[in-house]
PLY file of the C-alpha trace (Angstrom):
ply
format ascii 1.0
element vertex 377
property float x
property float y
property float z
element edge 376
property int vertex1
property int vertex2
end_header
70.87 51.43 11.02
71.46 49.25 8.14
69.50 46.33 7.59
67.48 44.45 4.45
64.51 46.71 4.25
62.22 43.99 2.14
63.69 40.46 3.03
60.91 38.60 4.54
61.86 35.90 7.12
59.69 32.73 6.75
59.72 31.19 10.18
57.49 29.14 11.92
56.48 30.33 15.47
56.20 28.99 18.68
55.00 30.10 22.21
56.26 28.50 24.50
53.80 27.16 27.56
53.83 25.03 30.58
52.69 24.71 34.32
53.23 27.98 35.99
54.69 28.05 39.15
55.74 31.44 39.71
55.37 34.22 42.31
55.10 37.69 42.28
57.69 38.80 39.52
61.43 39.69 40.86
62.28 41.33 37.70
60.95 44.18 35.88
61.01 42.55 32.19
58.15 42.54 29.55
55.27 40.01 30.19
55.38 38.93 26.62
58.96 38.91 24.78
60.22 37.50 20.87
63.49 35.86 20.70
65.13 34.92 17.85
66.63 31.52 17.72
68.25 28.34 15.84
65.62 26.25 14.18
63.55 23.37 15.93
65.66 20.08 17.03
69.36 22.12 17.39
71.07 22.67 20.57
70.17 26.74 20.82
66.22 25.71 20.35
66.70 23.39 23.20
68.83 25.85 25.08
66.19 28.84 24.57
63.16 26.96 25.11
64.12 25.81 28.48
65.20 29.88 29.69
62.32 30.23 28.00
60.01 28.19 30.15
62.26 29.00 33.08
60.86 32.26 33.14
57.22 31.67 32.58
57.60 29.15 35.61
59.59 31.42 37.96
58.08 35.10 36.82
55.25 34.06 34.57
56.89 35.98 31.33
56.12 34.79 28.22
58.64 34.01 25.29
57.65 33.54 21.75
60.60 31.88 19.99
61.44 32.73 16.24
63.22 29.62 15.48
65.28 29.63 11.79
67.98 27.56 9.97
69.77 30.75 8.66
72.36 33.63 10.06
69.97 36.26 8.28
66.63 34.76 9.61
67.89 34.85 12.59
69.78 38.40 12.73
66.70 39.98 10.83
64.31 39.98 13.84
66.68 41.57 16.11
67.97 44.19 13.62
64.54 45.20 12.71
62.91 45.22 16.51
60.55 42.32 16.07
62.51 40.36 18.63
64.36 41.82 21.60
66.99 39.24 22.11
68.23 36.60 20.01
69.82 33.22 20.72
72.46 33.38 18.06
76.26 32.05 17.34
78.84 32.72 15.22
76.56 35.08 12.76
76.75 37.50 15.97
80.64 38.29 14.92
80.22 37.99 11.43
77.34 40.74 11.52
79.11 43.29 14.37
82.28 42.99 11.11
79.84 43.39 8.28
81.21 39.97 7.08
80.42 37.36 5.01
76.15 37.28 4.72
76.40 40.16 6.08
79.03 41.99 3.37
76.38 43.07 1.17
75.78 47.37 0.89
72.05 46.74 2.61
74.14 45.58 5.52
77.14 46.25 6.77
78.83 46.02 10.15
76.28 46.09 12.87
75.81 47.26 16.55
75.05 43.92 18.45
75.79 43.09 22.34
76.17 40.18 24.22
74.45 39.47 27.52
75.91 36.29 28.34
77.66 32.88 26.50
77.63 29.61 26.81
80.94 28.06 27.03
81.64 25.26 24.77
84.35 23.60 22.70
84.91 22.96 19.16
88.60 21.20 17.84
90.11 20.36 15.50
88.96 17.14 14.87
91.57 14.11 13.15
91.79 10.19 13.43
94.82 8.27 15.66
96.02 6.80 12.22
96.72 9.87 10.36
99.66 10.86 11.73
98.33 14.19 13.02
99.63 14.12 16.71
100.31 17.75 17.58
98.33 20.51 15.42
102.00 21.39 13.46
101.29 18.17 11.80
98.87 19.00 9.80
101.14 20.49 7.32
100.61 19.02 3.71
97.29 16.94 4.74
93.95 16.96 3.52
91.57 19.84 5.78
87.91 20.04 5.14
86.27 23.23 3.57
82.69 23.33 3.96
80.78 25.44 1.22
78.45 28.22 2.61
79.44 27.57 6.41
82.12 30.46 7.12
81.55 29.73 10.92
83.41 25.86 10.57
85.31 27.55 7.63
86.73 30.94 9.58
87.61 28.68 12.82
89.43 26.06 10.60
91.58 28.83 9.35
92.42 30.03 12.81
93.41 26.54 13.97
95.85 26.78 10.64
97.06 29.99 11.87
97.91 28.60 15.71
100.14 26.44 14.07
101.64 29.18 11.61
100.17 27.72 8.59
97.71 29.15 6.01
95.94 26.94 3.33
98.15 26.98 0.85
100.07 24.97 3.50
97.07 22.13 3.41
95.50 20.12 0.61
91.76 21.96 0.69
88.74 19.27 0.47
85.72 20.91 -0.34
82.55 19.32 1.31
78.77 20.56 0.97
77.91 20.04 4.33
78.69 19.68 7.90
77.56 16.08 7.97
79.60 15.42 5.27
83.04 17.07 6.29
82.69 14.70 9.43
81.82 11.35 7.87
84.63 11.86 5.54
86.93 11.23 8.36
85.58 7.79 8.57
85.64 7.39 4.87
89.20 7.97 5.19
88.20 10.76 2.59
89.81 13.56 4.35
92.24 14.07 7.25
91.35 16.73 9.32
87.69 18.78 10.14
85.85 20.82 12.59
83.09 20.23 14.66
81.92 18.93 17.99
83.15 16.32 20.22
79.92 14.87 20.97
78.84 14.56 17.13
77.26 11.20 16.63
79.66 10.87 13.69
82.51 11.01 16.42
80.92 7.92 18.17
81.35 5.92 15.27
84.32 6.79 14.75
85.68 6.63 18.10
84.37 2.60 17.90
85.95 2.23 14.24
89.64 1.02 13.10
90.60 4.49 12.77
90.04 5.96 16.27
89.30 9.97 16.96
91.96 12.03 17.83
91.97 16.11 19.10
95.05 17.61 18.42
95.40 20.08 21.95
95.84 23.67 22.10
97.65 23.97 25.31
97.53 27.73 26.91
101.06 27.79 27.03
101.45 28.05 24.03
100.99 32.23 23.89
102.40 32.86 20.06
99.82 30.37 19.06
96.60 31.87 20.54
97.73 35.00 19.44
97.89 34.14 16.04
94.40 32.43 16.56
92.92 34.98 18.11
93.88 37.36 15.20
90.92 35.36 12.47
88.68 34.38 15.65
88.81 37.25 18.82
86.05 35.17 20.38
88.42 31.83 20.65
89.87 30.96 23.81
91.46 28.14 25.76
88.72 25.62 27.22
89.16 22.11 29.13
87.15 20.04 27.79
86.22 16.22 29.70
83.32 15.20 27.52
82.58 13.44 23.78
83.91 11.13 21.41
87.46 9.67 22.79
87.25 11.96 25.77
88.64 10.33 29.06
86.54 12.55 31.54
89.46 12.04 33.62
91.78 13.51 31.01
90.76 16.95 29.77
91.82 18.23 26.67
92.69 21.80 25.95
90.59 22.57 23.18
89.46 25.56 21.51
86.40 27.25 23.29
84.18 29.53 22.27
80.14 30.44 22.84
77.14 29.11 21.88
74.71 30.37 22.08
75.06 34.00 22.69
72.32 35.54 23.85
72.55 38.67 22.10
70.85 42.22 22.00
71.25 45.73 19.99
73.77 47.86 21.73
70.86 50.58 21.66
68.58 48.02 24.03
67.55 49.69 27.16
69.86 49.19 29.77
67.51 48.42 32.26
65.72 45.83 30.50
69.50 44.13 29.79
70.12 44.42 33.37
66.76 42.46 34.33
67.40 39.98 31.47
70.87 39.01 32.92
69.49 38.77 36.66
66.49 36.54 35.20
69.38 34.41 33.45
70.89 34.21 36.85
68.21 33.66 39.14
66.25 31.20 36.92
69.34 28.84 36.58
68.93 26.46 38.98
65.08 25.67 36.90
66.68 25.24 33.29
70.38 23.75 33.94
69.48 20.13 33.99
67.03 20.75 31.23
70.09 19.16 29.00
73.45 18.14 29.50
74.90 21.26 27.96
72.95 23.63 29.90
74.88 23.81 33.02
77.74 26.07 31.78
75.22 28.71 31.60
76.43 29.20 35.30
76.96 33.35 35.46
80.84 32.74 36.19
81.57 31.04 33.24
78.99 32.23 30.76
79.27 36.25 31.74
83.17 36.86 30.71
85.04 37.83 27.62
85.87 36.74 25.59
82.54 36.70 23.06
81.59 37.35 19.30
81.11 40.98 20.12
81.37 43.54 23.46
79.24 42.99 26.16
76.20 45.32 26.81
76.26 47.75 29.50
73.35 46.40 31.21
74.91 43.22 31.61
77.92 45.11 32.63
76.58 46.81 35.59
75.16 43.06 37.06
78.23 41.38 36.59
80.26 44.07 38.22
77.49 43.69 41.21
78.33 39.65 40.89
81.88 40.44 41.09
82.45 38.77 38.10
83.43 41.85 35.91
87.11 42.37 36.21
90.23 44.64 34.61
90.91 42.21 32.14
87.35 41.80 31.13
87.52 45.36 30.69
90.62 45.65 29.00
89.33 42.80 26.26
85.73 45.14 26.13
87.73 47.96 25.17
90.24 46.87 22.97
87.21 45.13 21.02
84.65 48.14 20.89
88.08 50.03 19.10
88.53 47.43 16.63
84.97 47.68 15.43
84.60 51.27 15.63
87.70 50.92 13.21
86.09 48.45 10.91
83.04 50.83 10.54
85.33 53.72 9.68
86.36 51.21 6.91
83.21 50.27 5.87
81.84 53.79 4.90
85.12 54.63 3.16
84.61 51.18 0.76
81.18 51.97 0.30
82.23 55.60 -0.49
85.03 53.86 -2.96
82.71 51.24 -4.56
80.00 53.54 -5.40
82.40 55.73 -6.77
83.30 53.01 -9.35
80.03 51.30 -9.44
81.09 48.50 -8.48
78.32 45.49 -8.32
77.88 43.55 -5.32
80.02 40.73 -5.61
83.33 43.11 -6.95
82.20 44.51 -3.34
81.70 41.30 -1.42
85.55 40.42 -2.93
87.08 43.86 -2.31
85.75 44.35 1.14
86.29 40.75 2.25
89.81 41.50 1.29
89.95 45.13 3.17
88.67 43.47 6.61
91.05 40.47 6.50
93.88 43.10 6.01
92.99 45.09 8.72
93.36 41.98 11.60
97.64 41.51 9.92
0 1
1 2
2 3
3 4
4 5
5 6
6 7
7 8
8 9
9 10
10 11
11 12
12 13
13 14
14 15
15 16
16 17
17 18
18 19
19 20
20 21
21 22
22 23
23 24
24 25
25 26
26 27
27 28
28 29
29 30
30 31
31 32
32 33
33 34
34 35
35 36
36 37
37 38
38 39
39 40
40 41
41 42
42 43
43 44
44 45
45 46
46 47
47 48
48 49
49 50
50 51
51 52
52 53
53 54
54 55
55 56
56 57
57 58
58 59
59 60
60 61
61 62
62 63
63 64
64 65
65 66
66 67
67 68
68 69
69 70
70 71
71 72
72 73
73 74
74 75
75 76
76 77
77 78
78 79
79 80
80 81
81 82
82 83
83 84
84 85
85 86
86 87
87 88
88 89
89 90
90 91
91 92
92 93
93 94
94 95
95 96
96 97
97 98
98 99
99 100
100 101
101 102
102 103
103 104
104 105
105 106
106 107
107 108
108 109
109 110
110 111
111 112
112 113
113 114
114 115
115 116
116 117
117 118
118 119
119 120
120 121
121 122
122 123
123 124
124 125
125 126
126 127
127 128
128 129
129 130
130 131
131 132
132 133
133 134
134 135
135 136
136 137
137 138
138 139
139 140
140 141
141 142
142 143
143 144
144 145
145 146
146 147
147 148
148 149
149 150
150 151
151 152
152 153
153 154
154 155
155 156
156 157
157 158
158 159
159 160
160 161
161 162
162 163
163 164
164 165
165 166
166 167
167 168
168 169
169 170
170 171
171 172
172 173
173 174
174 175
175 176
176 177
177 178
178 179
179 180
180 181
181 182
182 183
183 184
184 185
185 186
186 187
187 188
188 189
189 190
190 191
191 192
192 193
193 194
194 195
195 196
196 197
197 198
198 199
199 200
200 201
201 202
202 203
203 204
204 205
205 206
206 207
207 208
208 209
209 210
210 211
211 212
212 213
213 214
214 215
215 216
216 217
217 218
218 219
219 220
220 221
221 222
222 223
223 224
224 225
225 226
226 227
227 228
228 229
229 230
230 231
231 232
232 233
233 234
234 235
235 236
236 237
237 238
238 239
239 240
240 241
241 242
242 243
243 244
244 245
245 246
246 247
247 248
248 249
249 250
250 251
251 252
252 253
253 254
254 255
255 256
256 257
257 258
258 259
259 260
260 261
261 262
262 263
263 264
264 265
265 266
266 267
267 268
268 269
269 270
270 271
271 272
272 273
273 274
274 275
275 276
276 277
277 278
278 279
279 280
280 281
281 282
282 283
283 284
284 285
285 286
286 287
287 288
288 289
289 290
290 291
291 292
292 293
293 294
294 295
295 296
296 297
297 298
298 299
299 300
300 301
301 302
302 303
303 304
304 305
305 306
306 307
307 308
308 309
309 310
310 311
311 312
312 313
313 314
314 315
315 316
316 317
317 318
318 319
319 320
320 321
321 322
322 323
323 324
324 325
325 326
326 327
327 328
328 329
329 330
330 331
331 332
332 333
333 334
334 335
335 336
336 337
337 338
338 339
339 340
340 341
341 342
342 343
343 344
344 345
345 346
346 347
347 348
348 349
349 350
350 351
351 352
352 353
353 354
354 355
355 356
356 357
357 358
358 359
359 360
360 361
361 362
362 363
363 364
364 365
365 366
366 367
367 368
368 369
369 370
370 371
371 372
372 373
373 374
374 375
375 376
């Protein structure tokens, strides 16, 4: 397995605690367990800390949280065993294709499985005065590019492939943060970003002269998603009723995809994934009010493809007893287990290649970057 064999994550450590009010225990999981997680005051903290204390209250099982502000810090634990699951995003995909942070030779693509993920969306985000009305227009205008964040850079380029475009096709503004990207909107500084609907940023601008505006991504439109789904096999269509300039009454079709993932090695017992999903399940009704977000943790929305990377066969075998597992969740499972089995074959023959002309590590990074984007064409 390849991972960083001396990188040392500095993370601060939590356990989390709380009035018990459990019975005699339903599943058969550890009584102590280390997650991996985003750092304290995001979303996935809030999100894991609630499961967290959902099953201390309901089974008395104990979760230590490994909270950090990087896809590495967060990976690390799980790669290396200190943590059995991990609450993790985007850097789930980017690791499984040995890209980006993770297209260095001491990593490499890696075998990681999802449990279950949250449905959420994240558009294409533009104001009602620049002229952007369907996502076609945003030919020739002025798209964010946010330096050292492929996951808001890699789904930008898929919302410029839905609408047949690369960026040569767009006038590239470079940003060094998310923050940034967003309040450039309102600065009139840019014309079109990523992020979420309920940003505070989008408030403001929703109540400003300039108005917030979500270009949709209607289902129909099949040629589209395909393209899409081509740079990012975890997007999918999702109807979204709430944020900035959202008429609850109105959904949008937006792009969807999850976060957070919980997320295991795809050599994690099976039984232990099997118990984790049930706990997941039967512990729902304790943490789904614990935010507003939570509630789409519901089994039937959070257990189905697509996701970042195949499901685990623990989880498997509980959603087929849920009757959630289906032929096209199959089918998806399948076709995406190939692709990566493919992109390892890949891998070893470029590190085979690059050793072979000593290359250094970022003549690697370059070539290999290049290699995996040709093999999704």
């Amino acid at each position: 397995m390849r991972f960083l064999q001396k990188f040392k994550v500095l993370v601060s450590v939590i356990i989390i605690t709380g009035v018990c009010t459990f019975s005699a225990a339903a599943v058969d999981l550890p009584d102590n367990m280390i997650w991996s997680c985003y750092d304290v005051g995001s979303s996935g903290y809030v999100q894991a800390s609630a499961v967290a204390n959902a099953f201390l209250k309901k089974y008395n099982k104990k979760v230590r949280l490994i909270p950090s502000g990087t896809s590495i810090g967060r990976i690390m634990p799980l790669i290396s065993g200190k943590a059995s699951v991990g609450f993790l995003a985007n850097e789930t995909f980017f690791a499984s294709e040995g890209s980006y942070d993770f297209a260095t030779y001491n990593w490499g693509p890696q075998d990681l499985r999802a449990v279950l993920g949250r449905p959420t969306s994240f558009p294409l985000i533009t104001t009602k005065d620049s002229g952007i009305k369907n996502i076609e227009d945003i030919k020739g205008k002025r798209v964010s590019w946010v330096v050292g964040n492929p996951s808001l850079n890699v789904k930008t380029t898929a919302f410029l492939a839905f609408a047949g475009l690369t960026w040569n096709d767009v006038k590239k503004v470079t940003f060094p943060g998310y923050a940034e990207s967003l309040k450039a909107l309102l600065q009139g500084n840019v014309d079109a970003a990523v992020g979420s609907t309920t940003a505070s940023i989008l408030y403001e601008l929703e109540a400003s002269h300039k108005g917030v505006y979500y270009p949709e991504l209607p289902p129909s439109n099949k040629e589209g998603w395909a393209r899409l789904q081509k740079i990012i096999p975890f997007g999918f269509p999702y109807k979204e009723n709430i944020g900035a300039g959202i008429d609850k009454d109105k959904p949008l079709w937006l792009l969807g995809y999850k976060y957070p993932i919980i997320t295991v090695r795809k050599d994690t017992d099976a039984d232990f994934v099997y118990n984790l999903i049930k706990a997941m399940d039967e512990t729902y009704p304790i943490y789904k009010d614990a935010a507003a977000s939570m509630v789409t943790w519901e089994i039937s929305q959070s257990g189905v493809t697509p996701m970042d990377v195949p499901f685990h066969q623990g989880a498997i075998k509980y959603l087929k007893e849920k009757g959630i597992w289906n032929d096209e969740h199959e089918k998806w499972q399948q076709e995406r287990i190939a692709q990566l089995e493919l992109i390892k074959k890949e891998w070893d023959a470029a590190v085979e290649y690059a050793n072979s002309k000593n290359m250094g590590q970022e003549a690697f990074y370059e070539y290999w970057m290049d290699k995996l984007e040709a093999l999704k064409k």
